[in-house]
MARVODREN-800874 format. One record per residue: residue number from 1; residue in three letters; z, x, y of N, C-alpha, C, CB in turn. Coordinates in pm, 1 decimal, always signed. Glycine has a CB too. Layout:
bator k: NUM&r: ala&nzz: Z&nxx: X&nyy: Y&cazz: Z&caxx: X&cayy: Y&czz: Z&cxx: X&cyy: Y&cbzz: Z&cbxx: X&cbyy: Y
...
This chain:
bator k: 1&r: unk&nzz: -158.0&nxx: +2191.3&nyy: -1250.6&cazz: -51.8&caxx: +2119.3&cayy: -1315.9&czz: +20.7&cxx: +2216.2&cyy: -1409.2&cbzz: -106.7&cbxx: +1995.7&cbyy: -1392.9
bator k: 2&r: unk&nzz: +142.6&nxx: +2217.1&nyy: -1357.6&cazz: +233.9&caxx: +2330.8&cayy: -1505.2&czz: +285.0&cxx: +2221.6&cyy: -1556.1&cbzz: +385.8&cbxx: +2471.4&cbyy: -1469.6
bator k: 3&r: unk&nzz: +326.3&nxx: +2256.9&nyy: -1719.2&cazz: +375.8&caxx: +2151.5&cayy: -1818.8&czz: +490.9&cxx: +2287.9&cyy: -1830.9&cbzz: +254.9&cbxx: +2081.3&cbyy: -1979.0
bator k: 4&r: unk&nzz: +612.9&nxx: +2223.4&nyy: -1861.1&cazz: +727.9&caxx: +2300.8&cayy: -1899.2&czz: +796.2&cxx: +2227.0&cyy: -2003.1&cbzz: +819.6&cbxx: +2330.1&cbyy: -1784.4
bator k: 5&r: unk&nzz: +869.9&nxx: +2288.8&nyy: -2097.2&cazz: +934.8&caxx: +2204.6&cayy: -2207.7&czz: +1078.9&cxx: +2242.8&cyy: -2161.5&cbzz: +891.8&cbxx: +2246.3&cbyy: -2380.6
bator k: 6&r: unk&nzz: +1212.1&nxx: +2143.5&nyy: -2170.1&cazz: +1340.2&caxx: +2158.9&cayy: -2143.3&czz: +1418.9&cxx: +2066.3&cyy: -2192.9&cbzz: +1360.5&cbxx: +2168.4&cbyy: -2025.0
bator k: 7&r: unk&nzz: +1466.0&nxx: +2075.7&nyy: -2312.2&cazz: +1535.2&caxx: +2001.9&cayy: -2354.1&czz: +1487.2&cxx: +1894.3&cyy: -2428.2&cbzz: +1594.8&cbxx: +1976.7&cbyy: -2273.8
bator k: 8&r: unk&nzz: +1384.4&nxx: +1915.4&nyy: -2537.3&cazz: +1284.6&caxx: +1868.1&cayy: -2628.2&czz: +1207.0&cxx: +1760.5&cyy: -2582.5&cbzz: +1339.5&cbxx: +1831.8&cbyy: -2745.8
bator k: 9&r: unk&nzz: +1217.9&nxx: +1769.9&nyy: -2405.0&cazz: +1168.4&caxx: +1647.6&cayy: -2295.7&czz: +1054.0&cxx: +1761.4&cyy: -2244.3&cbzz: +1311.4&cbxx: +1574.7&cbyy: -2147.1
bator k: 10&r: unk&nzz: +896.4&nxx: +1714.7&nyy: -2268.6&cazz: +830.2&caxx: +1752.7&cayy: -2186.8&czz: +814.0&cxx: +1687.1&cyy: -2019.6&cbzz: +733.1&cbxx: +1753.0&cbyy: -2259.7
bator k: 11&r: unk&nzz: +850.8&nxx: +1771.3&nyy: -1915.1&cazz: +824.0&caxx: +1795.9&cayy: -1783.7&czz: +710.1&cxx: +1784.5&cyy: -1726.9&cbzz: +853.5&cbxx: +1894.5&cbyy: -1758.0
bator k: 12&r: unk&nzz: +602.8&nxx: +1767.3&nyy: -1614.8&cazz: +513.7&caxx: +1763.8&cayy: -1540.0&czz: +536.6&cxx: +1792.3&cyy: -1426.4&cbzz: +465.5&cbxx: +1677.4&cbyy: -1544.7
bator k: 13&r: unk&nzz: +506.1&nxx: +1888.6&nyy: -1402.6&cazz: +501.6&caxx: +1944.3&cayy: -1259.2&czz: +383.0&cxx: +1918.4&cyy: -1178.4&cbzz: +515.2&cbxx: +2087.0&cbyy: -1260.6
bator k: 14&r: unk&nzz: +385.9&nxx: +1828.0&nyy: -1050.0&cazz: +252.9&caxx: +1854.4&cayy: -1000.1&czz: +266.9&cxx: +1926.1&cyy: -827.2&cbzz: +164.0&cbxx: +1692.5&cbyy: -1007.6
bator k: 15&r: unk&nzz: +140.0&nxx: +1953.2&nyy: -782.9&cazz: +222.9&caxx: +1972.6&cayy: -633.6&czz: +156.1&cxx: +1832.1&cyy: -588.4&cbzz: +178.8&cbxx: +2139.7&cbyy: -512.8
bator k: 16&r: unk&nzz: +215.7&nxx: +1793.4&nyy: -460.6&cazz: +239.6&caxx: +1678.7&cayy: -383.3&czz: +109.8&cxx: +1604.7&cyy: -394.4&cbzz: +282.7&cbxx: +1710.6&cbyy: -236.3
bator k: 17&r: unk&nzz: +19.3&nxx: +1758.4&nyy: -353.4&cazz: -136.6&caxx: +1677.4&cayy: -257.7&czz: -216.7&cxx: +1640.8&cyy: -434.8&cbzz: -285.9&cbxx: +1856.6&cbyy: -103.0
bator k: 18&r: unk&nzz: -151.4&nxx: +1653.4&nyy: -503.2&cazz: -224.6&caxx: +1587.2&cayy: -623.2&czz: -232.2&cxx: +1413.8&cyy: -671.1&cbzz: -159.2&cbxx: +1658.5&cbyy: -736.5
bator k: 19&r: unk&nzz: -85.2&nxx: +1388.7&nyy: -605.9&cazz: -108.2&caxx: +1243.6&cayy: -596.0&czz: -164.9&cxx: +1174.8&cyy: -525.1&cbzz: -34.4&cbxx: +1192.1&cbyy: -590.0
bator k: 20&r: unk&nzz: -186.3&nxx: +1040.8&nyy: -614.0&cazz: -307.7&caxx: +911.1&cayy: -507.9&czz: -211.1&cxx: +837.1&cyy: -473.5&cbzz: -448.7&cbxx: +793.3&cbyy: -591.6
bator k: 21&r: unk&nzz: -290.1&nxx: +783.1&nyy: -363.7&cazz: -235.3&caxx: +678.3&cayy: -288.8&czz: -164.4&cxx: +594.8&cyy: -408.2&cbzz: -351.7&cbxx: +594.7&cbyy: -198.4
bator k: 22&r: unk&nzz: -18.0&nxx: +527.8&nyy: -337.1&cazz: +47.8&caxx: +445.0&cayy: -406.5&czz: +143.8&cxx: +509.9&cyy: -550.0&cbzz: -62.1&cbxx: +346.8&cbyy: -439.5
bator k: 23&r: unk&nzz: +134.6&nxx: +625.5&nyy: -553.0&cazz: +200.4&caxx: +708.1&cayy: -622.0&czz: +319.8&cxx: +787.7&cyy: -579.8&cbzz: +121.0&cbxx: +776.3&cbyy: -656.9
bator k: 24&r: unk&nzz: +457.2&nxx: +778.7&nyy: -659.8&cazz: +563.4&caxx: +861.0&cayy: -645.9&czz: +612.3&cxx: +972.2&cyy: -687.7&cbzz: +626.2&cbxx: +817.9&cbyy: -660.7
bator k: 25&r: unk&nzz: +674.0&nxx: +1022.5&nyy: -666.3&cazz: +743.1&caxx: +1151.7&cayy: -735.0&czz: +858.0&cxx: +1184.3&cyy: -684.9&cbzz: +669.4&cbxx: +1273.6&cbyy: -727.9
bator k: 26&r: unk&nzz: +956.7&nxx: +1257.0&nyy: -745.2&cazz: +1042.1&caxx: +1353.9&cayy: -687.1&czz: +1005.1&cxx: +1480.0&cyy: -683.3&cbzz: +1151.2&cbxx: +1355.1&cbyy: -739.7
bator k: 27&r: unk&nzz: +1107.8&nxx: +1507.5&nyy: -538.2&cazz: +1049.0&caxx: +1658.0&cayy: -490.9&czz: +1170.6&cxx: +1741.5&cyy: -557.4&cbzz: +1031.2&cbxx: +1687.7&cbyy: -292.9
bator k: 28&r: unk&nzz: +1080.2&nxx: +1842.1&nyy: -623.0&cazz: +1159.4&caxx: +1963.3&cayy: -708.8&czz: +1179.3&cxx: +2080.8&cyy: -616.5&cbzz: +1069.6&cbxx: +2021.1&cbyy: -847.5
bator k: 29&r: unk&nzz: +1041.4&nxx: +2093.6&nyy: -529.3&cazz: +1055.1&caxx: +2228.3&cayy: -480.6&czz: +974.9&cxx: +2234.6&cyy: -365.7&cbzz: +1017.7&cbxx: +2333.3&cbyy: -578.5
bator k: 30&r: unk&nzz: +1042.5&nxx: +2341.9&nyy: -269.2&cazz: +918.1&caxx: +2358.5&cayy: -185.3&czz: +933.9&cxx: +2535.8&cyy: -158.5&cbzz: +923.0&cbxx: +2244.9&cbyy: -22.1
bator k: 31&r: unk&nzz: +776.8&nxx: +2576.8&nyy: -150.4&cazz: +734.2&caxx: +2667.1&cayy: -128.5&czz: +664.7&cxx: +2713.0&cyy: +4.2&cbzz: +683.6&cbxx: +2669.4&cbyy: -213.0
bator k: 32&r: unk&nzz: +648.3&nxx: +2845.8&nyy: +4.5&cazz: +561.0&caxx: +2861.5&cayy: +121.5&czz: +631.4&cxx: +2995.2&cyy: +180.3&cbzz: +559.1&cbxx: +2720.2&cbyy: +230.6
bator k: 33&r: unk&nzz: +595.2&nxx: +2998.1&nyy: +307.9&cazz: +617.8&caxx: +3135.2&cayy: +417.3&czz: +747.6&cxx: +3051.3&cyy: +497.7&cbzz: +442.7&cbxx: +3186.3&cbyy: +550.7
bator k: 34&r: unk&nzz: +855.3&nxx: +3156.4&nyy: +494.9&cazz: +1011.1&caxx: +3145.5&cayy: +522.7&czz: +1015.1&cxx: +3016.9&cyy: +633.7&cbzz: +1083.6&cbxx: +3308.8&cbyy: +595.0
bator k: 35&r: unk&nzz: +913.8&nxx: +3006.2&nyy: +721.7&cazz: +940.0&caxx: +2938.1&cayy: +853.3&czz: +877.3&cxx: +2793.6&cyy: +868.2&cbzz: +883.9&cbxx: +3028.0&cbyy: +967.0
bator k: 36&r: unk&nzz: +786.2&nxx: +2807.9&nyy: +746.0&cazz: +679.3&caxx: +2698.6&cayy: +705.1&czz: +784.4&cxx: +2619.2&cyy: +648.7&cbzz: +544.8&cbxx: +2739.6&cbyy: +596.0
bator k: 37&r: unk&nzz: +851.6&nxx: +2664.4&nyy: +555.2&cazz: +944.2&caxx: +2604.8&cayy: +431.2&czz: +1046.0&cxx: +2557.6&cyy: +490.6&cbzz: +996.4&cbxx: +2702.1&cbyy: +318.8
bator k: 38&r: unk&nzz: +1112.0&nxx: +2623.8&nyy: +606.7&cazz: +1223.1&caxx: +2576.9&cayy: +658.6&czz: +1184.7&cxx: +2402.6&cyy: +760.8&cbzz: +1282.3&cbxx: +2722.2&cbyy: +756.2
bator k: 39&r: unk&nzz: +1082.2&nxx: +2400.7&nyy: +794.2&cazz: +1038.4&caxx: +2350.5&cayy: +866.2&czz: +1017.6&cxx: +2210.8&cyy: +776.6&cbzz: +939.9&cbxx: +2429.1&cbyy: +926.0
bator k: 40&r: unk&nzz: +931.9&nxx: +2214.3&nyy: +686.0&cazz: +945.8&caxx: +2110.9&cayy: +556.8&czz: +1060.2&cxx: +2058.5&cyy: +530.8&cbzz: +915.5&cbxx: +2164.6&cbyy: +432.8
bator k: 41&r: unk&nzz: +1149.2&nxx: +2146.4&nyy: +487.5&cazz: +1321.7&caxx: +2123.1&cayy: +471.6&czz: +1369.7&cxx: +2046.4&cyy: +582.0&cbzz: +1415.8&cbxx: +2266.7&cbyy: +473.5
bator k: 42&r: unk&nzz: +1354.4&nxx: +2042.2&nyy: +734.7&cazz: +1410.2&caxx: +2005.8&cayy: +841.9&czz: +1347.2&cxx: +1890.2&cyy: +852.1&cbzz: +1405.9&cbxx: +2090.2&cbyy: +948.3
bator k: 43&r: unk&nzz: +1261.4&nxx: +1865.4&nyy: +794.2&cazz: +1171.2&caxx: +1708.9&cayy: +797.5&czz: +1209.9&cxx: +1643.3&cyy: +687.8&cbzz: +997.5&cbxx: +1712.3&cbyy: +788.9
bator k: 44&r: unk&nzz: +1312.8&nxx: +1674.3&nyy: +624.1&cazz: +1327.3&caxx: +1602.3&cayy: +485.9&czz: +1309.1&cxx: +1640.2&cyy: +361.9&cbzz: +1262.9&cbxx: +1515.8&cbyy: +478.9
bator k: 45&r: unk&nzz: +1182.4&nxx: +1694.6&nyy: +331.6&cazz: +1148.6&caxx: +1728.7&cayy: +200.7&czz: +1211.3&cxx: +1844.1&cyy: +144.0&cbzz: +1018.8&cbxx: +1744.7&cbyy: +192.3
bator k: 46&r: unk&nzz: +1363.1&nxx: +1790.6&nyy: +77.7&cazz: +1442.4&caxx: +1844.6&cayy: +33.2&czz: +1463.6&cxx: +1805.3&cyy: -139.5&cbzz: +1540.5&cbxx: +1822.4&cbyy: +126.0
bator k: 47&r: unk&nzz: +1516.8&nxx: +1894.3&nyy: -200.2&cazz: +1478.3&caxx: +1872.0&cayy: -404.1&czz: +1620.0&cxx: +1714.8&cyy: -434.0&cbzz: +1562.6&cbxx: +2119.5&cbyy: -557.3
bator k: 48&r: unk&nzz: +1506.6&nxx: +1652.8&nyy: -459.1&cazz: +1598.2&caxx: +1521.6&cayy: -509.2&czz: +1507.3&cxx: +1434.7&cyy: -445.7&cbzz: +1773.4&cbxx: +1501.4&cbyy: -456.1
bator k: 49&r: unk&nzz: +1442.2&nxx: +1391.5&nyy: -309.4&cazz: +1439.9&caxx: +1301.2&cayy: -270.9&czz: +1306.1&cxx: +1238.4&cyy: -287.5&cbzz: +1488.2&cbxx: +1314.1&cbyy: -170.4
bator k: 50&r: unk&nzz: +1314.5&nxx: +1114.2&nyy: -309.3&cazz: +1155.7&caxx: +1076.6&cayy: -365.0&czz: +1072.6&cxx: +1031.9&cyy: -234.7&cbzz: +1153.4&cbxx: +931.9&cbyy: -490.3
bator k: 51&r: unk&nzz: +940.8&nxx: +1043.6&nyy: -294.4&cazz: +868.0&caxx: +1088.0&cayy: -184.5&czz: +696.8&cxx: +987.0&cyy: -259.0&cbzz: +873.8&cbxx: +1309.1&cbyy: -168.9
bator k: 52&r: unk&nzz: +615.4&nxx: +917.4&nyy: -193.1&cazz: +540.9&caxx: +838.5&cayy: -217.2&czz: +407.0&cxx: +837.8&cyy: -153.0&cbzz: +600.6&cbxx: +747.4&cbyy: -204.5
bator k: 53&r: unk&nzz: +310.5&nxx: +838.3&nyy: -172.5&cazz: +185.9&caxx: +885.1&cayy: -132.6&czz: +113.7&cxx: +750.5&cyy: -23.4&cbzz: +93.2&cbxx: +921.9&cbyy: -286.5
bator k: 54&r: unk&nzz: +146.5&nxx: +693.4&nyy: +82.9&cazz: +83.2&caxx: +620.8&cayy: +126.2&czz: -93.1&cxx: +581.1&cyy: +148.8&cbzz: +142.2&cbxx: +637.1&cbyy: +198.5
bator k: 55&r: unk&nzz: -131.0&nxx: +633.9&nyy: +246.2&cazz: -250.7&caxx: +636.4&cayy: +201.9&czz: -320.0&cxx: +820.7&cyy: +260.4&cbzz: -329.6&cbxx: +479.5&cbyy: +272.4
bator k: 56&r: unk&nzz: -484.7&nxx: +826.6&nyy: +248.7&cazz: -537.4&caxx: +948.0&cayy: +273.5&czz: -649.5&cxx: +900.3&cyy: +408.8&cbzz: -609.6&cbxx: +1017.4&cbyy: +120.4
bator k: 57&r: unk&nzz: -638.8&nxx: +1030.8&nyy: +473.2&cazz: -740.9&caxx: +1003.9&cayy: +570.5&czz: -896.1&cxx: +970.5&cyy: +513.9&cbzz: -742.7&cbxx: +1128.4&cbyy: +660.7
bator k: 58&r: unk&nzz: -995.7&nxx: +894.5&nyy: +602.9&cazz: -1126.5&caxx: +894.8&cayy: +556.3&czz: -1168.0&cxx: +1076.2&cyy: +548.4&cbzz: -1227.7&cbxx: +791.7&cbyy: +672.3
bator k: 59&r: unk&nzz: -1163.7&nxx: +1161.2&nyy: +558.4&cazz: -1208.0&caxx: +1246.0&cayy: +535.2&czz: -1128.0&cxx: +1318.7&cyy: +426.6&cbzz: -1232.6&cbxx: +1293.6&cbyy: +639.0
bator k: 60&r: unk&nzz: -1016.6&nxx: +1245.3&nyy: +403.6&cazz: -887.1&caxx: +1374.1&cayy: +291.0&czz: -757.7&cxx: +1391.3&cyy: +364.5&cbzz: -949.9&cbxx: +1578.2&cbyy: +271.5
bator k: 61&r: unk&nzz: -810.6&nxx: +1453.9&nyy: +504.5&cazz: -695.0&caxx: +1506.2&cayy: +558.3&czz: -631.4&cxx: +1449.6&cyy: +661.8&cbzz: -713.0&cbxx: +1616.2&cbyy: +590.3
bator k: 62&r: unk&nzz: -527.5&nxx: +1394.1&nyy: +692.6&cazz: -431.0&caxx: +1451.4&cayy: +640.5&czz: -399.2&cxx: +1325.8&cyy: +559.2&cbzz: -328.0&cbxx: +1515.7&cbyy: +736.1
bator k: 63&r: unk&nzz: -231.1&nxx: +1363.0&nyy: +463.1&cazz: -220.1&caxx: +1248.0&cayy: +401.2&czz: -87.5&cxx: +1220.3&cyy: +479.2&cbzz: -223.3&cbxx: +1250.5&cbyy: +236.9
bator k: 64&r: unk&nzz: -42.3&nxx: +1047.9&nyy: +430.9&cazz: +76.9&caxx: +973.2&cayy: +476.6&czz: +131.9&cxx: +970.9&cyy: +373.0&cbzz: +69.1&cbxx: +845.3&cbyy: +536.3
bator k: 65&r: unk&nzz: +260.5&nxx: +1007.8&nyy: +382.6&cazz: +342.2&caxx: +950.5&cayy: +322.8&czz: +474.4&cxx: +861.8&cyy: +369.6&cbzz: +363.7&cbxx: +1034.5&cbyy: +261.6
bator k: 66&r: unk&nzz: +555.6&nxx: +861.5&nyy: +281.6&cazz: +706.7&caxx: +780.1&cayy: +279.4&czz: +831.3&cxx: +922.8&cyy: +217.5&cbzz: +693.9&cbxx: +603.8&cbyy: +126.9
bator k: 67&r: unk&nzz: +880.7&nxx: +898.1&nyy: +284.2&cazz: +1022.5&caxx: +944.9&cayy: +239.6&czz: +1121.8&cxx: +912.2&cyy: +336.3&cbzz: +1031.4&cbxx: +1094.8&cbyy: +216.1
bator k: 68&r: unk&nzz: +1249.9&nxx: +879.2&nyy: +280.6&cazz: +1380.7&caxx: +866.2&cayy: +327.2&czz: +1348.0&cxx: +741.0&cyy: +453.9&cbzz: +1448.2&cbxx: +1031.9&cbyy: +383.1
bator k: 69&r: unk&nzz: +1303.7&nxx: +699.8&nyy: +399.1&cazz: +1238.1&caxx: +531.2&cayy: +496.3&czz: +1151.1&cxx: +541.3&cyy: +612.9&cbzz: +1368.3&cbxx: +434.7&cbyy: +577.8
bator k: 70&r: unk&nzz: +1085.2&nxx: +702.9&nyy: +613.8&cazz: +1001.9&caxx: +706.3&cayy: +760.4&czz: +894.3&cxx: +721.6&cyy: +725.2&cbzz: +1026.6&cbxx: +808.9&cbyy: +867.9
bator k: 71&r: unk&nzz: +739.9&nxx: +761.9&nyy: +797.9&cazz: +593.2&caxx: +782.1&cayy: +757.2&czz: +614.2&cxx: +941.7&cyy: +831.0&cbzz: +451.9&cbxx: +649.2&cbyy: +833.1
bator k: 72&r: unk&nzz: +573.8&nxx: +998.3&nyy: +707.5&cazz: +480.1&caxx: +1131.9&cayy: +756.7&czz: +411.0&cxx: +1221.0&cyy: +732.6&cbzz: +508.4&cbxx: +1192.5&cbyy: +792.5
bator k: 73&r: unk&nzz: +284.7&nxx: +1218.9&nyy: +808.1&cazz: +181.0&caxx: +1283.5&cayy: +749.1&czz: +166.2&cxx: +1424.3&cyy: +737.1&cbzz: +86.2&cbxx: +1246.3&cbyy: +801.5
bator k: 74&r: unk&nzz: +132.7&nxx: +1498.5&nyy: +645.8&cazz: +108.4&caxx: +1653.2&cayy: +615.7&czz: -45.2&cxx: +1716.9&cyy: +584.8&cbzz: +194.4&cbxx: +1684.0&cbyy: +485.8
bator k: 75&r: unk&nzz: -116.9&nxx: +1778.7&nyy: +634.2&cazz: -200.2&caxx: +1828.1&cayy: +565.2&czz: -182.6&cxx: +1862.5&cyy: +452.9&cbzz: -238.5&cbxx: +1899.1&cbyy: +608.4
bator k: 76&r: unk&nzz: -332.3&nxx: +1835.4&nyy: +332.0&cazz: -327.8&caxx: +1867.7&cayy: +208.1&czz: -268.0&cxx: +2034.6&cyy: +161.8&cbzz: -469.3&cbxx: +1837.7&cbyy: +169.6
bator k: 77&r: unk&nzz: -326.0&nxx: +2130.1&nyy: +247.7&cazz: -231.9&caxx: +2251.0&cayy: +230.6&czz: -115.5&cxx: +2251.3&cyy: +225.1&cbzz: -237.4&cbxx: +2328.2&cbyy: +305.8
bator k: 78&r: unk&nzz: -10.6&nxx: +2170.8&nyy: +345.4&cazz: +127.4&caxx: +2200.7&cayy: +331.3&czz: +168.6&cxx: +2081.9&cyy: +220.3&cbzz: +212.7&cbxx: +2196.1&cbyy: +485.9
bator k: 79&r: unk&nzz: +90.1&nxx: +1964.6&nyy: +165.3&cazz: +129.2&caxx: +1927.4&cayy: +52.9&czz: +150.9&cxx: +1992.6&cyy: -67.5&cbzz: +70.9&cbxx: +1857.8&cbyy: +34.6
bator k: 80&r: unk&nzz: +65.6&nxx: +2085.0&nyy: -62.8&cazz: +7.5&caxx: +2184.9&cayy: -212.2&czz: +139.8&cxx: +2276.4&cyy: -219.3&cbzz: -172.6&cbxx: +2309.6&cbyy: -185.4
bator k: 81&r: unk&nzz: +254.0&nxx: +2309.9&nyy: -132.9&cazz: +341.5&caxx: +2357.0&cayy: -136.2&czz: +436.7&cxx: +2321.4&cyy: -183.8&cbzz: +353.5&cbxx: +2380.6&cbyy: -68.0
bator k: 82&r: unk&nzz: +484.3&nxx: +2147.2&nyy: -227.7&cazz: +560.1&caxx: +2092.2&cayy: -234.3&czz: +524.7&cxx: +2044.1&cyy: -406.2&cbzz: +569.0&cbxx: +2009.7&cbyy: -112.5
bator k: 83&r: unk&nzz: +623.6&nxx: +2083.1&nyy: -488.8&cazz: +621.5&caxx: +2053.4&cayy: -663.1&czz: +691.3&cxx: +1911.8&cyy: -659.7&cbzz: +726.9&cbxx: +2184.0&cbyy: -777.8
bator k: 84&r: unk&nzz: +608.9&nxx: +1832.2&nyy: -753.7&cazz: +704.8&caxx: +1682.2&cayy: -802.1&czz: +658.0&cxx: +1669.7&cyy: -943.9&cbzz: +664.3&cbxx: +1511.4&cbyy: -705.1
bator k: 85&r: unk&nzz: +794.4&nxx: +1604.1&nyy: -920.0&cazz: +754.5&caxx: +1540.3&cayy: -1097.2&czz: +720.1&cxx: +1398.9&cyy: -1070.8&cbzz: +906.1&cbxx: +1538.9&cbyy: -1232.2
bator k: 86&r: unk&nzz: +628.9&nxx: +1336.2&nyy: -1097.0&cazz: +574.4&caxx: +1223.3&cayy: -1076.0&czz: +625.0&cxx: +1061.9&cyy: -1130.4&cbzz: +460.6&cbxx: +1257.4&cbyy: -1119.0
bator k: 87&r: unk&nzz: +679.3&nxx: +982.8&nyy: -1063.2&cazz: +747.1&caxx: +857.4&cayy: -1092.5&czz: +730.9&cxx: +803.8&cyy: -1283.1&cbzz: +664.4&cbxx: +737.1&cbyy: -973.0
bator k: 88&r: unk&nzz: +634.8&nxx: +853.3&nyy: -1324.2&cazz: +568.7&caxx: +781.6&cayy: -1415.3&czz: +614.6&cxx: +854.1&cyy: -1557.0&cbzz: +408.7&cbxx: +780.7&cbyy: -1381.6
bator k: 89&r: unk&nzz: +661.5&nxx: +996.5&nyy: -1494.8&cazz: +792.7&caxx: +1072.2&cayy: -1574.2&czz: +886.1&cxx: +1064.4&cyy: -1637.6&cbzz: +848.2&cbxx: +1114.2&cbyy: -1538.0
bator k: 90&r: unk&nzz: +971.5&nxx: +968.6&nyy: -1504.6&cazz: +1082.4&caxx: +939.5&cayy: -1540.4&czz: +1124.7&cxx: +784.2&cyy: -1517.1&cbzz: +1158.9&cbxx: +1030.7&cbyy: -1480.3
bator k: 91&r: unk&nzz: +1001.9&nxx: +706.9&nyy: -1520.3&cazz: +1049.2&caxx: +554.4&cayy: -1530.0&czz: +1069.5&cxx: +493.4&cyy: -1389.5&cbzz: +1193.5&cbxx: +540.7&cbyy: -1612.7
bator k: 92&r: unk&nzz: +1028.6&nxx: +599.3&nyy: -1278.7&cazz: +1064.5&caxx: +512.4&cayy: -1144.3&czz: +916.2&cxx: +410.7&cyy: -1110.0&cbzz: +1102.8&cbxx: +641.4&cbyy: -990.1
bator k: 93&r: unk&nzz: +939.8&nxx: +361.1&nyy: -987.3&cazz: +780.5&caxx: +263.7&cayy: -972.2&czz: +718.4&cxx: +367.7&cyy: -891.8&cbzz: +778.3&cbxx: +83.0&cbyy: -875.4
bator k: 94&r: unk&nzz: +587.6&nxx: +309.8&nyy: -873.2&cazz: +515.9&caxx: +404.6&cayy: -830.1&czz: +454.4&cxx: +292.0&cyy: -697.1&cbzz: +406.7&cbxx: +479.1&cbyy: -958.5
């Protein structure tokens, strides 16, 4: 978890695979290897759009989510790539 201060508003940064089920966020960022990232980007997970933790496999992996009104699941790695600030931040529902 990075904490950043900006504008006498403390920030929370988390990456994706940190949220539980039934939890939101907006996506700030995505990271990774040039082709990985682009690939994320082409599925949606682009900075602005909120993004919601449906549920987790019985074992962890992979997880479901919601964004832009569809389901899709990512392994916890390519979640760990993806930074949000978490609904509970900035007043959205979770």
């Amino acid at each position: 978890m990075i904490q950043q201060n900006s504008q006498n508003m403390e920030e929370t940064v988390v990456a994706l695979n940190r949220l539980n089920p039934g939890q939101s966020g907006r996506i700030l960022r995505v990271s990774g290897q040039p082709a990985a990232r682009r690939r994320l980007l082409e599925l949606g997970l682009v900075r602005g759009e909120m993004i919601t933790v449906d549920r987790v496999a019985p074992l962890g992996d992979p997880v479901a989510f919601t964004i832009k009104g569809y389901h899709l699941s990512l392994r916890r790695q390519d979640a760990a790539r993806i930074e949000v600030e978490p609904a509970s931040n900035w007043g959205g529902t979770a």
